[in-house]
N, C-alpha and C positions, 0 to 999 in steps of 0.2 A: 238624638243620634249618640250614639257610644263610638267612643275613639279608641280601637285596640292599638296597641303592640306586639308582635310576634320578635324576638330576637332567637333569630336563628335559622341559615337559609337553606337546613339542608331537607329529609323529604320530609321529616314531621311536622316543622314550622311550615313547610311549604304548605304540606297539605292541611295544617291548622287553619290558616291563613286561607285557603281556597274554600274548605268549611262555614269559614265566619262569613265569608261574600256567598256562600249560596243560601246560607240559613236567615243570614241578616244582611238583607244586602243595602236596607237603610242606615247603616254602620259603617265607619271607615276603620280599614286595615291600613296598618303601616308594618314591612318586615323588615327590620335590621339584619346584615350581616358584615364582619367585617370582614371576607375575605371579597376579592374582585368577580365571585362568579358562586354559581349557587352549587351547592352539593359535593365543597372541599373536602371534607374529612371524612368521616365515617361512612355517609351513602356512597361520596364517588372514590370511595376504596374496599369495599364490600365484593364478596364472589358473584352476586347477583340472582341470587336463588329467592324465589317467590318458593316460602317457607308451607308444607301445608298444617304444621301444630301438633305435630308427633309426641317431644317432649315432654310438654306441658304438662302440669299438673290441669287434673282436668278440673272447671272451676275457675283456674285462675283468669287474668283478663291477658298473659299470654296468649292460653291455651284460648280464649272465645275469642279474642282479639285477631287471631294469626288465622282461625278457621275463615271465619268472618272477612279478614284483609286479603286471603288471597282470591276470596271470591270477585271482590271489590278490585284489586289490582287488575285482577286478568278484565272484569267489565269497563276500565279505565282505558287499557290499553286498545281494547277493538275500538271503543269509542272514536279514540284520538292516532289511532293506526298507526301503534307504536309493536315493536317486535317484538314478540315472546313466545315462548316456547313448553307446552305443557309435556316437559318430555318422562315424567317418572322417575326417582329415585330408590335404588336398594340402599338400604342397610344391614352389613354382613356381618354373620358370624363364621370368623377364618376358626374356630376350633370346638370344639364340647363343652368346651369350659362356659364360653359365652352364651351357649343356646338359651338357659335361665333366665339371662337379662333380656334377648331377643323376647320371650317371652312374654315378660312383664311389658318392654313396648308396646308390643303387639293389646295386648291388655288395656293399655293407657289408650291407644290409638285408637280402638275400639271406643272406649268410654268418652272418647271427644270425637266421636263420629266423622272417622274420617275411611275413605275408600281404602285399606290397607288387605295387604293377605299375606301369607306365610306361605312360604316357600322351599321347596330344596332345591338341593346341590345341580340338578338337571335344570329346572324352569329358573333359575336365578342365571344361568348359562345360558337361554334362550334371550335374555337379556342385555347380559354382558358376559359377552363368550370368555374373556379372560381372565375375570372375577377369581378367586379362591373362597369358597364360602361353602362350607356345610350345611345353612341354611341360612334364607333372608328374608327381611320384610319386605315387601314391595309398595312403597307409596304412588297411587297414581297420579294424585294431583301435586305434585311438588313441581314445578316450573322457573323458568330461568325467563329473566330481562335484563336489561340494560337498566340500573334504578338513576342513574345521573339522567339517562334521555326523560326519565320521567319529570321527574325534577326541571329540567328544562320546558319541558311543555305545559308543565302546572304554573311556572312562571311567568310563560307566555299568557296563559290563562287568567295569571292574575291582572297583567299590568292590562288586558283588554276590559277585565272586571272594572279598573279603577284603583286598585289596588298602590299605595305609595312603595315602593318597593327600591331598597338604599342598602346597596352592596358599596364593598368599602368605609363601613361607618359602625367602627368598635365602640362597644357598653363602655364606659367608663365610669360610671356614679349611676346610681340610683336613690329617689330618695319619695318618700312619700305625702302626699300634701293632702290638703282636705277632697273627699270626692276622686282621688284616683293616685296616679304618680308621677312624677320627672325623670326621663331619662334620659341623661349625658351624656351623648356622643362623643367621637373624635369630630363631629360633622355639624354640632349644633345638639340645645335641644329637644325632645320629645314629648308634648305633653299628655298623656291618656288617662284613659278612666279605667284600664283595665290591663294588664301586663299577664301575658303569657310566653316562658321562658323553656323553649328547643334549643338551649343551647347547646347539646351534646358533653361534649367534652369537658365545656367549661360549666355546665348548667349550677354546679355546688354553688360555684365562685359568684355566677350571678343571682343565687339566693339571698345567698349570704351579702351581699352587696345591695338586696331587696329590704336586708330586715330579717329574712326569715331563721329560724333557726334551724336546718340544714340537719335529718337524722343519720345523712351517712357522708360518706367520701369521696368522687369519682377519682381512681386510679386507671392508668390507663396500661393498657396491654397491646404488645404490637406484636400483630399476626402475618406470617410474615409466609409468603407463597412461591410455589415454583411453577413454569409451568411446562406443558411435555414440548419437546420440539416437533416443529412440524410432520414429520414423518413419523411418529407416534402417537395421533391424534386419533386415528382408527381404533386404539386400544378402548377405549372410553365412550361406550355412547350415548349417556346420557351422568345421573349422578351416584356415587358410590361412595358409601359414607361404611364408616365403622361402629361395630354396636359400642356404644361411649358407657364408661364406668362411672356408677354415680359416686363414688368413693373421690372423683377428678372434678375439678371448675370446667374443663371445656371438651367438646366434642370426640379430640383428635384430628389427626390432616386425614383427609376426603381427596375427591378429586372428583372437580366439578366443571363437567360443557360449560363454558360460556356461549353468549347468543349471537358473538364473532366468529364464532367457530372453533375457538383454542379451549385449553383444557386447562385448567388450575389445578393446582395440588396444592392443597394446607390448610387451614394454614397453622402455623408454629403458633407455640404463641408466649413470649416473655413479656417481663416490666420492661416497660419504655420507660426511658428516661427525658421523657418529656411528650408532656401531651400531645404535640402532633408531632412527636418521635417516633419517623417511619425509617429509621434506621438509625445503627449503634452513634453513627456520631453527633448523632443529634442529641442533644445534653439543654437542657433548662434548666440552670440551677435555681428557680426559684418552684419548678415542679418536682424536681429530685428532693428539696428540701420539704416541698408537702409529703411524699414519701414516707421518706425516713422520719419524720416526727408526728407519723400518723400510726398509733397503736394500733387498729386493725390492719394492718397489712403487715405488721409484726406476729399480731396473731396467725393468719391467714400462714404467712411462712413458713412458722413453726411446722403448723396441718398439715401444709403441702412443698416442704422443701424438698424432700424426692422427687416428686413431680417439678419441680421447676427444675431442679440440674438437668432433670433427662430434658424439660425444652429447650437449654440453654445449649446444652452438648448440640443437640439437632439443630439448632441455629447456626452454629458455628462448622457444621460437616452435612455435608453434600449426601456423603455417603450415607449418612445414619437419616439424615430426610427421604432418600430414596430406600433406605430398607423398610423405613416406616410403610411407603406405597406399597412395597414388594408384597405386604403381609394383604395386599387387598386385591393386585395383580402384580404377579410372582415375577411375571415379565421384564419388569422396568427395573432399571438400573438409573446412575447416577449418570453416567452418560444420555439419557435419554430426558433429560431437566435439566430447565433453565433458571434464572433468577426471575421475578415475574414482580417486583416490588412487595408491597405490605400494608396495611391497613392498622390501624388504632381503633382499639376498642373501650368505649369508655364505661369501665365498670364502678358502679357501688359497691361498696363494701362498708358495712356495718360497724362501730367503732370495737363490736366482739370477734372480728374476723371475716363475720359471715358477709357470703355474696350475696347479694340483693338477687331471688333468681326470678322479679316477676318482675313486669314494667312498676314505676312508682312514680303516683303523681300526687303531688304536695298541695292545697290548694291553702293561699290565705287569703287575707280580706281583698278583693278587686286584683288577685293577682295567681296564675296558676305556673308550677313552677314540673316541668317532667324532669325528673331525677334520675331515672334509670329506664334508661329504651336501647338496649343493646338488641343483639340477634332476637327476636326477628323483627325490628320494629318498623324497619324498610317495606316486610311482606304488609308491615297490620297500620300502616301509615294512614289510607283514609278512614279507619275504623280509632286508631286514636282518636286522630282527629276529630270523627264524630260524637266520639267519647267523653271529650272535652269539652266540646262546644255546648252538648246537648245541657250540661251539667251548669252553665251559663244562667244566672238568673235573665229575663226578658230585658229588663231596663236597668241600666247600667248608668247611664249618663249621671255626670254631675249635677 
């Protein structure tokens, strides 16, 4: 029998951990987390879009990963008779200028085989009547859930599997011993033959804490959303995103159904000042100081300090967040948005600047370590997951 560890509870650990009991189910799982409840940060702050790998270079294990997971998400969810909603999203272009990049999506999206089509100013209206768009791609399998109920239900999953499962119970030491590793809780320790590490946010810190030598940085970014008030919810019916410049790190604000019915707008997106800094006043001076003494994100700055004043400006004004939307439905005003909280994102960044833009998974001796699983890795959760496990030599035990 092989003794894993999972540290990390939110859906990739989860669904690591549900992986390991279906493939191996003569193996015990144990999943650390140290918050009180599964799917804190990143998953249960997320817009909730089952992603269908538009983006993606194609190749990458984004791009195979995200086609692949939301096939797998949406079969998870009829399975276990959880809501979701296959409802379609455009991606517009509000002017000429952008048809080009439309374009080349269109191209990409093709090349990773997905249902897409190109659009105009009429049938992108037939869609979303109050859209502004000279032309759009229409993706049809893009879909929204609820990714924490899933989370919730994989854990139910597990603890029926047998699975140990220890919320409230933070990493503190790692150390490695003949045949596998020790890991130090706040709660006691841990002893396995095999250590795989979803920790999101903190995943560097528990490399590096592993042993391992760590090739990049998680910095975190807080996305920060609005969302319409009720009586503005009719404008939006499904998802409306903007054609994104690759010259930029992130998407742009969108405005996205959720599968409660409300409508998000965003999200923004600056440096946090602290890993699960979901607003300004949250401060960690011991993550401000990974920060600022972390030469890629000096680099990074340089590249893109334009681009960050105008996020920061738009954090800080109402009105400049809602001209953003105007540019997608001309309609909405500032009056017409709320504050709707914010989400952390936790990105790699390379000690040259660059963002890590693919998942990254690190593997060393009895021990796998994900580095980098930001957007979409919610959508591509049980195809990680499988990804990792398959990769598992058979016999593991000490």
């Amino acid at each position: 029998m092989t003794r894993f560890v999972v540290v990390g509870g939110g859906i990739v650990g989860l669904a690591v951990a549900h992986r390991l009991l279906t493939d191996r189910p003569e193996d015990s799982v144990t999943v650390v987390e140290k918050e009180a409840g599964w799917a804190a940060h990143q998953t249960g702050h997320n817009s909730g879009v089952i992603h269908a790998g538009v983006y993606y270079k194609p190749g990458s294990l984004k791009a195979t990963l995200c086609k692949a997971g939301s096939a797998s998400m949406v079969e998870f969810c009829k399975e276990q008779g959880l809501a979701y909603d296959i409802c379609g999203k455009l991606i517009v272009a509000t002017d000429e200028s952008e048809l080009p990049r439309l374009q080349d999506l269109h191209q990409r999206s093709v090349a990773n085989g997905l249902p897409v089509k190109l659009i105009g100013q009429a049938e992108a209206a037939e869609y979303e009547p109050h859209v502004a768009a000279v032309a759009a791609l229409h993706v049809a399998s893009t879909g929204i859930v609820d990714f924490g109920a899933v989370c919730r239900r994989i854990a139910e999953l597990l603890a029926e599997g047998g699975a140990d499962l220890r919320t409230e119970t933070e990493v503190t030491a790692i150390r490695q011993r003949a045949g596998g590793v020790v890991v130090t809780t706040t709660k006691g320790e841990i002893i396995a033959d095999v250590l795989i590490n979803c920790a999101g946010l903190h995943a560097d810190r528990i490399s590096r804490m592993a042993g391992v030598d760590t090739p990049v940085r998680i910095v975190p970014f807080r996305g920060e959303y609005y969302e319409l008030t009720p009586q503005r919810r009719d404008l939006v019916k499904g998802l409306i995103y903007p054609v994104p410049d690759p010259q930029f790190p992130f998407l742009g604000v969108h405005l996205t159904k959720m599968i409660d019915g409300t409508v998000h707008a965003g999200p923004n997106a600056v440096l946090a000042t602290a890993r699960e800094g979901y607003s300004w006043g949250k401060i960690s001076p011991r993550d401000v100081w990974d920060e600022v003494t972390y030469s890629g994100l000096w680099a990074l700055a340089r590249k893109h300090y334009r681009y960050g004043l105008t996020e920061v400006h738009r954090s800080l004004s109402r009105k400049k967040f809602a001209a953003s939307l105007a540019r997608l439905v001309p309609v909405l005003t500032g009056e017409d948005i709320v504050p709707a909280g914010a989400g952390v994102r936790a990105q790699a960044i390379r000690p040259d600047g660059g963002l890590v833009d693919d998942f990254l998974i690190v593997e060393a001796e009895r021990q796998v370590h994900v580095l980098n699983a930001p957007s979409p890795a919610a959508t591509s959760s049980f195809e990680i997951a499988k990804h990792i496990v398959s990769r598992l030599p058979a016999d593991l035990a000490a």
